[in-house]
Backbone as ProteinMPNN parsed JSONL, in Angstrom:
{"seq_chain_A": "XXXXXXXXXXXXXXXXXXXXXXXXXXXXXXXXXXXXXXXXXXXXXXXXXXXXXXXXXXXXXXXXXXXXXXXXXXXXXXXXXXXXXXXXXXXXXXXXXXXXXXXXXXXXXXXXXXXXXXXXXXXXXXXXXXXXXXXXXXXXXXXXXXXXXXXXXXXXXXXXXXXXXXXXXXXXXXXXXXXXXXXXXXXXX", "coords_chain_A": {"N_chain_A": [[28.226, 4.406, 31.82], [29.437, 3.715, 29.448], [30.816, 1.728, 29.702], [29.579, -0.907, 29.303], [30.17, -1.204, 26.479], [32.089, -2.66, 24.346], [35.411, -2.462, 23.022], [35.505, -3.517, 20.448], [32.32, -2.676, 20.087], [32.142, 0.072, 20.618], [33.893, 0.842, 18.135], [31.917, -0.196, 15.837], [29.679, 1.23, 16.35], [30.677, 3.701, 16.585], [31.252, 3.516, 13.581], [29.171, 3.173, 12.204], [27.241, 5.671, 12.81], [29.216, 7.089, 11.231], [28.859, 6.388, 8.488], [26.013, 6.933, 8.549], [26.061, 9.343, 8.238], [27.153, 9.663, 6.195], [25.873, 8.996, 4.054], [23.548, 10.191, 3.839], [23.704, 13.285, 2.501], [23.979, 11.973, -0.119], [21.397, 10.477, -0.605], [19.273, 12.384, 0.345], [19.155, 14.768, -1.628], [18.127, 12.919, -4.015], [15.822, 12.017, -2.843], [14.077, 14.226, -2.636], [13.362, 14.711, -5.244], [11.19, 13.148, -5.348], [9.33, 13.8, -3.303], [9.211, 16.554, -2.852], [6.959, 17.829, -4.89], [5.224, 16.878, -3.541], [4.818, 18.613, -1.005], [6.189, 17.404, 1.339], [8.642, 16.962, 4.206], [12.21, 16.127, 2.6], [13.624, 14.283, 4.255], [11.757, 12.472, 5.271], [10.969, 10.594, 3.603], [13.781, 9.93, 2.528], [15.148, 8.91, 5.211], [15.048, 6.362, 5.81], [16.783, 5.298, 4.523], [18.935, 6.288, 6.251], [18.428, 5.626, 8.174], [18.571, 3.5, 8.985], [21.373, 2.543, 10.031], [21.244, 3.061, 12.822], [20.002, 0.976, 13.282], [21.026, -1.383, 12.305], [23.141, -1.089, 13.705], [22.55, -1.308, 15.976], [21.767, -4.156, 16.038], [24.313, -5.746, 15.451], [25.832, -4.723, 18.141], [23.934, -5.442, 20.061], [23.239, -4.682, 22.203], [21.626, -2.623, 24.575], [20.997, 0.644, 24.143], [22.635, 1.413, 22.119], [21.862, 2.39, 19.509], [20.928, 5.118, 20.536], [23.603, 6.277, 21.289], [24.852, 5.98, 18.441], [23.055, 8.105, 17.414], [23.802, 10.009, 18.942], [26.547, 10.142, 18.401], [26.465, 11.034, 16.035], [25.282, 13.502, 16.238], [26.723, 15.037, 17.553], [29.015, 15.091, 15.472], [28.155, 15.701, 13.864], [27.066, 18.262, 14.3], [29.045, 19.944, 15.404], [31.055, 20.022, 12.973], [29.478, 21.135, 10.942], [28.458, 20.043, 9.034], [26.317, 19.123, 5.48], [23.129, 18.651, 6.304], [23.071, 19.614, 8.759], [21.906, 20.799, 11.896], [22.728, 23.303, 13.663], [22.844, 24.561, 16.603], [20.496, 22.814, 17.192], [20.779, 20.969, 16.272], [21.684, 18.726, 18.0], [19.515, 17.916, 19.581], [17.866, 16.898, 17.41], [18.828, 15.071, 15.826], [19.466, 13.057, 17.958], [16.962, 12.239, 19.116], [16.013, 10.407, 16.934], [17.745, 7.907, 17.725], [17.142, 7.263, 20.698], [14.436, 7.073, 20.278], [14.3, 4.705, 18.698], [15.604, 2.972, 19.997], [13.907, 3.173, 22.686], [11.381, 2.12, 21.713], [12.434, -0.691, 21.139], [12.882, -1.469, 23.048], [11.174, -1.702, 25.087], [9.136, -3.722, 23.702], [10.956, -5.96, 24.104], [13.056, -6.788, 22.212], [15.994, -7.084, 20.034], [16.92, -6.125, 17.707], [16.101, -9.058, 16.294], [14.155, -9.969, 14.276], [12.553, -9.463, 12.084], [9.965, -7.972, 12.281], [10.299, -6.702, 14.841], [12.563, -5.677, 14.142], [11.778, -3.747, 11.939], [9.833, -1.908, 13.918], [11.751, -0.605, 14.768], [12.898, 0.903, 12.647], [11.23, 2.338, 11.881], [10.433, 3.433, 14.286], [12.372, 5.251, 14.674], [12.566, 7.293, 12.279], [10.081, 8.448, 12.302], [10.652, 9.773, 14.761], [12.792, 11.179, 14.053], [11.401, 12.802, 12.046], [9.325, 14.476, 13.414], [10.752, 15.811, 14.872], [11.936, 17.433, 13.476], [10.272, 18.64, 11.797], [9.609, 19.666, 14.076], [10.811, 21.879, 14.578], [11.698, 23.01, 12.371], [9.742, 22.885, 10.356], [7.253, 22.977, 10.933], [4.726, 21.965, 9.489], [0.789, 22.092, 8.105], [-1.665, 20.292, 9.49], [-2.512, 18.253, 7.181], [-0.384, 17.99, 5.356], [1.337, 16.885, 7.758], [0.809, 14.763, 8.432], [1.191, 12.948, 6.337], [3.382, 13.491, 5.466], [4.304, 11.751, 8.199], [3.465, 9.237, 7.392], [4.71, 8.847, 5.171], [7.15, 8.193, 6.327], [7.393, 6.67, 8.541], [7.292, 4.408, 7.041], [9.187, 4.541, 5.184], [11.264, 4.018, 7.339], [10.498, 2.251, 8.238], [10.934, 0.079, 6.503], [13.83, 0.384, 5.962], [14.68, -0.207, 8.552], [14.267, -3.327, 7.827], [15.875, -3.867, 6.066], [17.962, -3.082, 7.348], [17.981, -5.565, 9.151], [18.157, -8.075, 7.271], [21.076, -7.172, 6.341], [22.418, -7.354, 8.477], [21.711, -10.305, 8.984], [23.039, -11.405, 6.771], [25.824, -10.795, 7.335], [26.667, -12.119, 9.815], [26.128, -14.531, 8.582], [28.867, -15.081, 7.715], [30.642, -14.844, 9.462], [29.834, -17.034, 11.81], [29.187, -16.113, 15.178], [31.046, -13.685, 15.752], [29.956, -11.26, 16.275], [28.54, -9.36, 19.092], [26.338, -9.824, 19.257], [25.187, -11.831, 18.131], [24.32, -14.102, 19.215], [21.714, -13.632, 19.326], [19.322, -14.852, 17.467], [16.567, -14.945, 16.669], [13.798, -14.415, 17.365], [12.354, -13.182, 20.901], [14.086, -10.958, 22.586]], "CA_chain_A": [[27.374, 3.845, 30.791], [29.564, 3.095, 27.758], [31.67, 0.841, 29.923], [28.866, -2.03, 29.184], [30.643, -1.612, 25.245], [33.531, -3.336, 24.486], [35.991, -1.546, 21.881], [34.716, -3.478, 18.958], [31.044, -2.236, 19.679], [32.201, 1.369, 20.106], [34.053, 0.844, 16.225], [30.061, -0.69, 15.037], [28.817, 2.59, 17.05], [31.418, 5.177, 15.054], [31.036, 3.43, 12.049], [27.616, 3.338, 11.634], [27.349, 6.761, 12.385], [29.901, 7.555, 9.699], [27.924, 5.645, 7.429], [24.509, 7.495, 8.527], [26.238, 11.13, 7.976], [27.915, 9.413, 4.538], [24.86, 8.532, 2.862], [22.507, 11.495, 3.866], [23.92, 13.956, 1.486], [23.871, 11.335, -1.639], [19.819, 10.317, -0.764], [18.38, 13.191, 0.304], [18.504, 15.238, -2.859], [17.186, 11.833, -4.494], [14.234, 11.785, -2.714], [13.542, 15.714, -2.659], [12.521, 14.608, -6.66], [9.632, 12.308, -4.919], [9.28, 14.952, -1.589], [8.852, 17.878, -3.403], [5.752, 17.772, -4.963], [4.06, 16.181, -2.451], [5.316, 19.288, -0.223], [6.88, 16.969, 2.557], [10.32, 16.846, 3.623], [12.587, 14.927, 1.762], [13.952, 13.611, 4.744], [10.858, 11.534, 5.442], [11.653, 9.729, 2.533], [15.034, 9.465, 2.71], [15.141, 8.855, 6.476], [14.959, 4.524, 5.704], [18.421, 4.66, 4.48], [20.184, 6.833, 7.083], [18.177, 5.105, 10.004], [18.747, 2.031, 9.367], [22.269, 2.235, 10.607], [21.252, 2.868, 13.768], [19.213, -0.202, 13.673], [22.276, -2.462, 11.723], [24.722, -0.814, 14.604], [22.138, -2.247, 17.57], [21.662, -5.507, 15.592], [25.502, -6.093, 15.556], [26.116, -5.274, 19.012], [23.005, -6.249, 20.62], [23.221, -3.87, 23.574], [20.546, -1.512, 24.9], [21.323, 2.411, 24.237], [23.467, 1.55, 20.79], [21.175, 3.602, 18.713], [21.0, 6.13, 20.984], [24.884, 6.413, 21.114], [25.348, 6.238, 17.041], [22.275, 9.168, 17.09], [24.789, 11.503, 19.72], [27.631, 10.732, 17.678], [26.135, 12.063, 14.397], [24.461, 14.91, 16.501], [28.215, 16.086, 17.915], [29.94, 15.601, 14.473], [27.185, 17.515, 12.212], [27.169, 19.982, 15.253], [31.195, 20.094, 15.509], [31.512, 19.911, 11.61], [28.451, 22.256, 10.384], [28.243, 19.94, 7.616], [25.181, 18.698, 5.382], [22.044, 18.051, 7.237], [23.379, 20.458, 10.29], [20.702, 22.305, 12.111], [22.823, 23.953, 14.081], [23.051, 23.426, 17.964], [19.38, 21.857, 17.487], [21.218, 19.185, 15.228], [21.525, 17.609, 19.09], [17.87, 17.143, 19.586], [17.012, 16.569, 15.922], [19.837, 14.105, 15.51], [19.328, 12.239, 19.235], [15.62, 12.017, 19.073], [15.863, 9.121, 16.325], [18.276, 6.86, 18.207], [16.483, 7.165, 21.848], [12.825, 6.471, 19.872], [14.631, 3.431, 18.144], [16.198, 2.033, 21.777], [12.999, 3.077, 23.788], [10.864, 0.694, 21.159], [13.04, -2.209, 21.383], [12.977, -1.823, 25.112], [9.383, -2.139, 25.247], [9.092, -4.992, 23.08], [12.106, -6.949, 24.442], [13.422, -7.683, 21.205], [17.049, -6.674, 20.258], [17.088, -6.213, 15.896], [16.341, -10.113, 16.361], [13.466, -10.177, 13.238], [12.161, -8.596, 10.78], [8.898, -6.934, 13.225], [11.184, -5.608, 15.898], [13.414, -4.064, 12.778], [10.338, -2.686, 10.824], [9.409, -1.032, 14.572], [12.592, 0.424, 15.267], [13.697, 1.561, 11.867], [9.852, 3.361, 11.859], [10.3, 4.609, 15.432], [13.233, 6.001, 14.399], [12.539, 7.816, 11.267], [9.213, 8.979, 12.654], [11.135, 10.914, 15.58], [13.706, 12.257, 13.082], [10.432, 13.306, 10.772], [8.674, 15.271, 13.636], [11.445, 16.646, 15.531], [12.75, 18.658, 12.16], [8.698, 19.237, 11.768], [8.632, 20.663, 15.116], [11.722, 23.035, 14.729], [11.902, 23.892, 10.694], [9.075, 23.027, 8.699], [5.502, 23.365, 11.612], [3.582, 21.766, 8.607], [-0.357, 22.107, 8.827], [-1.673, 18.59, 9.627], [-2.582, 16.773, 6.868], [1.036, 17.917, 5.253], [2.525, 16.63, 8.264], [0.256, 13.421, 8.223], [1.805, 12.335, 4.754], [4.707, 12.905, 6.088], [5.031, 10.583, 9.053], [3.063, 8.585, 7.053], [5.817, 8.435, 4.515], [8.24, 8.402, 7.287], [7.353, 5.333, 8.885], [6.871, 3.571, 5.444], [10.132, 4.605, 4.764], [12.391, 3.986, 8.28], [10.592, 0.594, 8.504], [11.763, -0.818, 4.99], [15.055, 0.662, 6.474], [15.007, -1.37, 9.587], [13.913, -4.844, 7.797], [16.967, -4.069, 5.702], [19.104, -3.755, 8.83], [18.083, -6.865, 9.648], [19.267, -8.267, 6.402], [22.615, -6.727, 6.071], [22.961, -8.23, 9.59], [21.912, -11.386, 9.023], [24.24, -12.052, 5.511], [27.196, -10.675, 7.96], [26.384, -13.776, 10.383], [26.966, -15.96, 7.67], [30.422, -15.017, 6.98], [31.517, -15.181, 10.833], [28.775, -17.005, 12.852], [29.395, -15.786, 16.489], [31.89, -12.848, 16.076], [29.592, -10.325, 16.724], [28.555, -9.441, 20.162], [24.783, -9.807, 19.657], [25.294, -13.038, 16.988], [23.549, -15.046, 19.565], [20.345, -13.403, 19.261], [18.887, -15.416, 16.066], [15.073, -14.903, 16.116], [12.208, -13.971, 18.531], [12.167, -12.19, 21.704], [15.66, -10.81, 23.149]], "C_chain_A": [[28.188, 3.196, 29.669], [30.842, 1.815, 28.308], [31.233, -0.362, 30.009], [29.376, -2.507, 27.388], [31.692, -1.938, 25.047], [34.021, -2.344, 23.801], [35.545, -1.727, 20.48], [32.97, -3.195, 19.065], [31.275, -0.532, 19.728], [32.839, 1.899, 18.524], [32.772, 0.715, 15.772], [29.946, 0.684, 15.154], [29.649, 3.909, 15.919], [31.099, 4.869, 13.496], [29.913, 3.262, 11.398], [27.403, 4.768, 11.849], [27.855, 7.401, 11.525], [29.091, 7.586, 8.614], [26.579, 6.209, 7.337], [24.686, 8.942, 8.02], [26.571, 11.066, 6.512], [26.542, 9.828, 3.186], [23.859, 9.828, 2.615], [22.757, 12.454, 2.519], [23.629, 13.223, -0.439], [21.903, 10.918, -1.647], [18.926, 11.505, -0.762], [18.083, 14.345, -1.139], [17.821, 14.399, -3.772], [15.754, 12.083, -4.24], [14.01, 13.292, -2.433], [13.032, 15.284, -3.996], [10.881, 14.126, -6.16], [9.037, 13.781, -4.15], [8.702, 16.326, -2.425], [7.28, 18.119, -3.774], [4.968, 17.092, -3.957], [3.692, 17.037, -1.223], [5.516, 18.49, 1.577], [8.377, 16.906, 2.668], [11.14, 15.663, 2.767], [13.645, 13.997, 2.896], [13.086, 12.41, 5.213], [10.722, 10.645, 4.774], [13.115, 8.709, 2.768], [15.763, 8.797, 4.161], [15.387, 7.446, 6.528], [16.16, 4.398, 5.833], [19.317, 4.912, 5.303], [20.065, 6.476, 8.72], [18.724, 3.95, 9.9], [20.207, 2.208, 9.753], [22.363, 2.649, 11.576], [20.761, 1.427, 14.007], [19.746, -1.489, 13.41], [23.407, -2.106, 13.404], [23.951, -1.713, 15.849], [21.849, -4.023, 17.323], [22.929, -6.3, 15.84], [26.115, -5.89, 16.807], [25.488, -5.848, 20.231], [23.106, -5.82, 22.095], [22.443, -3.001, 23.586], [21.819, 0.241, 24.966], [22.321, 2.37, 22.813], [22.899, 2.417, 19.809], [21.221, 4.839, 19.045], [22.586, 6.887, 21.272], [25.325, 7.116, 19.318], [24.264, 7.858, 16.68], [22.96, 10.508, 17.679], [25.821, 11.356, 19.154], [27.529, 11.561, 16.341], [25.754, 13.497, 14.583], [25.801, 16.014, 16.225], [29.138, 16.239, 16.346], [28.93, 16.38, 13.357], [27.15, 18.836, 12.969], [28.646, 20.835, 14.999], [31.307, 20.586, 13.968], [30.744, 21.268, 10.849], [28.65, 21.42, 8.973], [27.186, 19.37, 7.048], [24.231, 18.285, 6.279], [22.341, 18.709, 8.997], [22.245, 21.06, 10.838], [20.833, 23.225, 13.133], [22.839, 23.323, 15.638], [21.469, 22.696, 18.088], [19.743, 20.589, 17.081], [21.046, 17.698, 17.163], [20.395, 17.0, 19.287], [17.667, 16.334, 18.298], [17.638, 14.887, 15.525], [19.763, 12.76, 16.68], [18.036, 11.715, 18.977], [15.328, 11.146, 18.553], [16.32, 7.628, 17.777], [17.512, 6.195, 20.003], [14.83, 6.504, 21.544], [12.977, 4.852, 19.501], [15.108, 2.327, 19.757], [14.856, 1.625, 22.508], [11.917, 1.918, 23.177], [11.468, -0.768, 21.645], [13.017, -2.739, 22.591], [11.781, -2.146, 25.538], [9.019, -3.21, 24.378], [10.005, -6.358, 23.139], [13.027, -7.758, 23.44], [15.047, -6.753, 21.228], [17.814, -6.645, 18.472], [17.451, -7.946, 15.822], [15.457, -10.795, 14.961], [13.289, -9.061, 12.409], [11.255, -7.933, 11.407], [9.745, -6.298, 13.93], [12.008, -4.733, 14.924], [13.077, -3.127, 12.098], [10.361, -1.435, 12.143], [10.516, 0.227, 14.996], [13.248, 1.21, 14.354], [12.64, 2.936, 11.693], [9.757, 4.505, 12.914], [11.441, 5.682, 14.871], [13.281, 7.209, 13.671], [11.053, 8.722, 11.653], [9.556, 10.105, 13.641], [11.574, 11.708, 15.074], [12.667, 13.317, 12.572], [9.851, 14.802, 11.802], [9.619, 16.425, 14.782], [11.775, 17.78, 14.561], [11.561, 18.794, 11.799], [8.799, 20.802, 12.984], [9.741, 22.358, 15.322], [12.142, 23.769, 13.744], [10.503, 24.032, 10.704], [7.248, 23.443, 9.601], [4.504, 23.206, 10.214], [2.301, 21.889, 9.193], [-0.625, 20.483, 8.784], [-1.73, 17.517, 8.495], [-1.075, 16.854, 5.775], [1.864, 16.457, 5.979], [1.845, 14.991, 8.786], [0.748, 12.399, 7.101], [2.932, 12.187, 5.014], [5.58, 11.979, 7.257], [4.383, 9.396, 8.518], [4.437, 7.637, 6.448], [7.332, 7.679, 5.25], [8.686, 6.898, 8.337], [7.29, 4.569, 7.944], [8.662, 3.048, 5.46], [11.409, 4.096, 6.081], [11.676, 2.172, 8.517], [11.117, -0.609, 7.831], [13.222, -0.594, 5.613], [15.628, -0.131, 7.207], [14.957, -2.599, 8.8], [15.506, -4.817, 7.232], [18.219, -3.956, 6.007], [19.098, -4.673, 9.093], [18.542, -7.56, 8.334], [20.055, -7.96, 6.063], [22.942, -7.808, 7.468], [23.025, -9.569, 10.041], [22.943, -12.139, 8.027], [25.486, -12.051, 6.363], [27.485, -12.002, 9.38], [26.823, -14.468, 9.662], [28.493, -16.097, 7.452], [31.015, -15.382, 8.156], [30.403, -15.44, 11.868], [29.455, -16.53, 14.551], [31.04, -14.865, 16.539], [31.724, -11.822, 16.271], [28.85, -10.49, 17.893], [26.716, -10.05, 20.231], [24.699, -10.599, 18.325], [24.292, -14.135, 18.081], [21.948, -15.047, 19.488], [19.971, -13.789, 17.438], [17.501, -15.081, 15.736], [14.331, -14.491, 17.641], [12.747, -13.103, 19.661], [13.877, -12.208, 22.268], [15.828, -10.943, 24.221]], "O_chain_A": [[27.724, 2.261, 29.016], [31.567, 1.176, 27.545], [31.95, -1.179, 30.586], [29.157, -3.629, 26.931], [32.516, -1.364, 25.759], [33.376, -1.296, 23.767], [35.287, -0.887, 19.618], [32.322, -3.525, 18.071], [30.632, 0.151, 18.931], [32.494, 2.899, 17.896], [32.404, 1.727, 15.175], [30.093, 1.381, 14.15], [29.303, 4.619, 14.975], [30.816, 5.621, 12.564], [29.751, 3.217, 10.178], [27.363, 5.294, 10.737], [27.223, 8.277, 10.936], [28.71, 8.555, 7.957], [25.94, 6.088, 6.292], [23.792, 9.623, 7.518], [26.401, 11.988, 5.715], [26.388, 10.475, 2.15], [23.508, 10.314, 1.54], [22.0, 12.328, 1.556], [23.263, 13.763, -1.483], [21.242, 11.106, -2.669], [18.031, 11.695, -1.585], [16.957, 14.637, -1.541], [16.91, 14.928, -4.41], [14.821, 12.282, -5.019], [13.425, 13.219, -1.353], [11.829, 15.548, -3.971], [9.791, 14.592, -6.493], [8.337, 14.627, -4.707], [7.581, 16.815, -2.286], [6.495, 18.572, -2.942], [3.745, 17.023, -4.08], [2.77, 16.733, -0.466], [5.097, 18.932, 2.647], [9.187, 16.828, 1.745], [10.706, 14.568, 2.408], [14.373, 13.117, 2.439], [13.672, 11.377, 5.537], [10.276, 9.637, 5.32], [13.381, 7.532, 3.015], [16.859, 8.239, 4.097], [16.102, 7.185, 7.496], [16.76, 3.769, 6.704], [20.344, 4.242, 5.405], [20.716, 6.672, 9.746], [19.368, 3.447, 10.821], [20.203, 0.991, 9.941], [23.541, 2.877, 11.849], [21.194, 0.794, 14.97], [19.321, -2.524, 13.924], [24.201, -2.882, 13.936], [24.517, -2.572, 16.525], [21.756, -4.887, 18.196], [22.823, -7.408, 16.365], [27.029, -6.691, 17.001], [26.038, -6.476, 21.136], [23.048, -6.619, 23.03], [22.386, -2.362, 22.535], [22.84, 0.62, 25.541], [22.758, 3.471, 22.479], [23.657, 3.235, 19.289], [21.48, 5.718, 18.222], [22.601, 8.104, 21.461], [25.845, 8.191, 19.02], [24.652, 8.642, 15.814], [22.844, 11.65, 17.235], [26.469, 12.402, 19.161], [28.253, 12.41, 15.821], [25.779, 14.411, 13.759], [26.019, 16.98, 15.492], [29.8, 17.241, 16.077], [29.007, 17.231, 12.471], [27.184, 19.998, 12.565], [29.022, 21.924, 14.565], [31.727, 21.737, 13.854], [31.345, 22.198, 10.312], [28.953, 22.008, 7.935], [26.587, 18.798, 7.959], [24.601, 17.459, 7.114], [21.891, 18.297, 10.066], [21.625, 21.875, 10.156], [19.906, 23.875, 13.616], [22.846, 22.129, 15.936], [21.265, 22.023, 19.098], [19.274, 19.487, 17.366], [20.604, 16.562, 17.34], [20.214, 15.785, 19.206], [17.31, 15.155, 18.31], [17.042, 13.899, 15.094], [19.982, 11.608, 16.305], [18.042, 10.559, 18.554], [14.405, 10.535, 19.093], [15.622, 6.836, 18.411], [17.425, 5.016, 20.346], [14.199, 5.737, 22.271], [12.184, 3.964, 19.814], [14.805, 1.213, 20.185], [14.54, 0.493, 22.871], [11.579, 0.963, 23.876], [10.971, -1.646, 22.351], [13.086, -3.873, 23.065], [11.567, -2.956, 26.439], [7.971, -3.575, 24.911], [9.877, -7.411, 22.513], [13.564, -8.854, 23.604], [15.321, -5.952, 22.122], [18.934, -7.049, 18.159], [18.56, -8.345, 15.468], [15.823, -11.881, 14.512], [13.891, -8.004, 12.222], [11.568, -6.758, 11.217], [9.968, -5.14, 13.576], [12.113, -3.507, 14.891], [13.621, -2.093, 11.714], [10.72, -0.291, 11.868], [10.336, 1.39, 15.355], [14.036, 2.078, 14.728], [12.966, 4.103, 11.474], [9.376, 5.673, 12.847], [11.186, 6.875, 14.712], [13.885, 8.171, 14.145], [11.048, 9.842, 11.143], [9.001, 11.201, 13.555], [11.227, 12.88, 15.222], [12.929, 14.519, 12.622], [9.861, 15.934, 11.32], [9.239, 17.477, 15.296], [11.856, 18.952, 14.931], [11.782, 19.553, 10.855], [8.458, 21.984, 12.968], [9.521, 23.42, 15.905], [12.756, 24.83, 13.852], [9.987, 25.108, 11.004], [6.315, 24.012, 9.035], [3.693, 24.071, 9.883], [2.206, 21.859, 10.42], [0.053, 19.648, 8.186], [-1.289, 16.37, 8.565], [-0.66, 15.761, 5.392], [2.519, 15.542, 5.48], [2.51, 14.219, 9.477], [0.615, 11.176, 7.153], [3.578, 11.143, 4.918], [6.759, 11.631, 7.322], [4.673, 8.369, 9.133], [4.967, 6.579, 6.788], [8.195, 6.93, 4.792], [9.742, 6.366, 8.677], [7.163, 3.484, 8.51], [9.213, 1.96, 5.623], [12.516, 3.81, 5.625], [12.31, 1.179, 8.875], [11.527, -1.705, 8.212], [13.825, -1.658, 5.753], [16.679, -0.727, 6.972], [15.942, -3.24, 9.166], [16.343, -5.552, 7.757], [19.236, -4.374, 5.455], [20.198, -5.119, 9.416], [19.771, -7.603, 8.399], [20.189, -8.478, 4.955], [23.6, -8.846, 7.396], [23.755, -10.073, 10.894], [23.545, -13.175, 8.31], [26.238, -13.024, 6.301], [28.553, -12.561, 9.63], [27.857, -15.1, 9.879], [29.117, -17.091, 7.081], [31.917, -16.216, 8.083], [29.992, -14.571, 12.637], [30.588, -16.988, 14.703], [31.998, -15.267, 17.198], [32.669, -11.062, 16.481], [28.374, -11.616, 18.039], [26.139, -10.572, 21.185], [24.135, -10.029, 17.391], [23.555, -14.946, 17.519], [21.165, -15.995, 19.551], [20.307, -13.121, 16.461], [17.218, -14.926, 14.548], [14.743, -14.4, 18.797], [13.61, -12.28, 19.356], [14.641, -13.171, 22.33], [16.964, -10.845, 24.684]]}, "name": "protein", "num_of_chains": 1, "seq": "XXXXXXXXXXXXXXXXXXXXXXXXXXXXXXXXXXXXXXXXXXXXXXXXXXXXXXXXXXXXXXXXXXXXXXXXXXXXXXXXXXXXXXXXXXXXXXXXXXXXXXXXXXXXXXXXXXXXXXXXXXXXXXXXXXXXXXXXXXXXXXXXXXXXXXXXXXXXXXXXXXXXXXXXXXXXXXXXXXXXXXXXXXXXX"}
């Protein structure tokens, strides 16, 4: 399988994961201020900013299963590491479950983080898996809790995605065609 990635899409793939384990710790107590009172998690919130670099990493190399790659590398190093946002050996599910929801969308819509709709759907699928997998193994909210919260959840991972797709399109400008999935400009992939 990963012998369809070159070397510079497995760097995108590590370094967007980096970047998804980086940020978690600095947002999520942020949005626990919003989250809190509302009694949802505060990852459902915060979930926009740390998905979208699955959805910037499949934009940049424009290969099927890239999300789902950057979602098992974050699983194995919060597993490996035990650090912020760990849940232990579930971190694999909890942590996978985004990147496979974000792939299996795009795959069904044939798009490839080519607009702004396919980025909304996959930053939403994404953040919506995250939301109910750590539902279904911490928090077993009662429904309309856990209604607010994928509410929020998709709100929040779809703004995420659009703004994958703009980080990825400004980085086009600087080097048109030096990323692997630079040819995909607009509509269906």
């Amino acid at each position: 399988m990963l012998d369809r990635f070159s070397l510079f899409d497995l760097i995108i793939i590590a370094m967007m994961a980096a970047l998804g384990i980086a940020i978690k710790p600095v947002v999520v107590p942020l949005a626990h201020i919003i989250s809190g009172p509302l009694f949802i998690p505060s990852g459902a919130i915060a979930g926009g900013f740390y998905m979208m670099w699955m959805v910037l990493g499949f934009g940049l190399t424009g290969k099927r299963g890239t999300a789902t790659l950057i979602a098992l590398v974050q699983a194995l190093v919060v597993t490996g590491t035990g650090i912020v946002g760990s849940h232990g050996a579930m971190s694999l599910i909890t942590y996978t479950v985004p990147g496979i929801m974000a792939d299996l969308g795009l795959l069904l819509i044939g798009h490839r983080v080519c607009c702004n709709p396919c980025s909304f759907l996959a930053g939403m699928l994404a953040n919506m898996g995250g939301t109910i997998m750590v539902n279904f193994v911490y928090f077993r909210l009662p429904l309309i809790p856990l209604i607010l919260a994928l509410s929020t959840a998709a709100l929040s991972g779809g703004l995420g995605g659009i703004l994958a797709f703009q980080i990825r399109q400004q980085l086009l400008k600087f080097q048109p065609g030096s990323f692997p999935g630079s040819s995909i400009s607009g509509g269906g992939g």
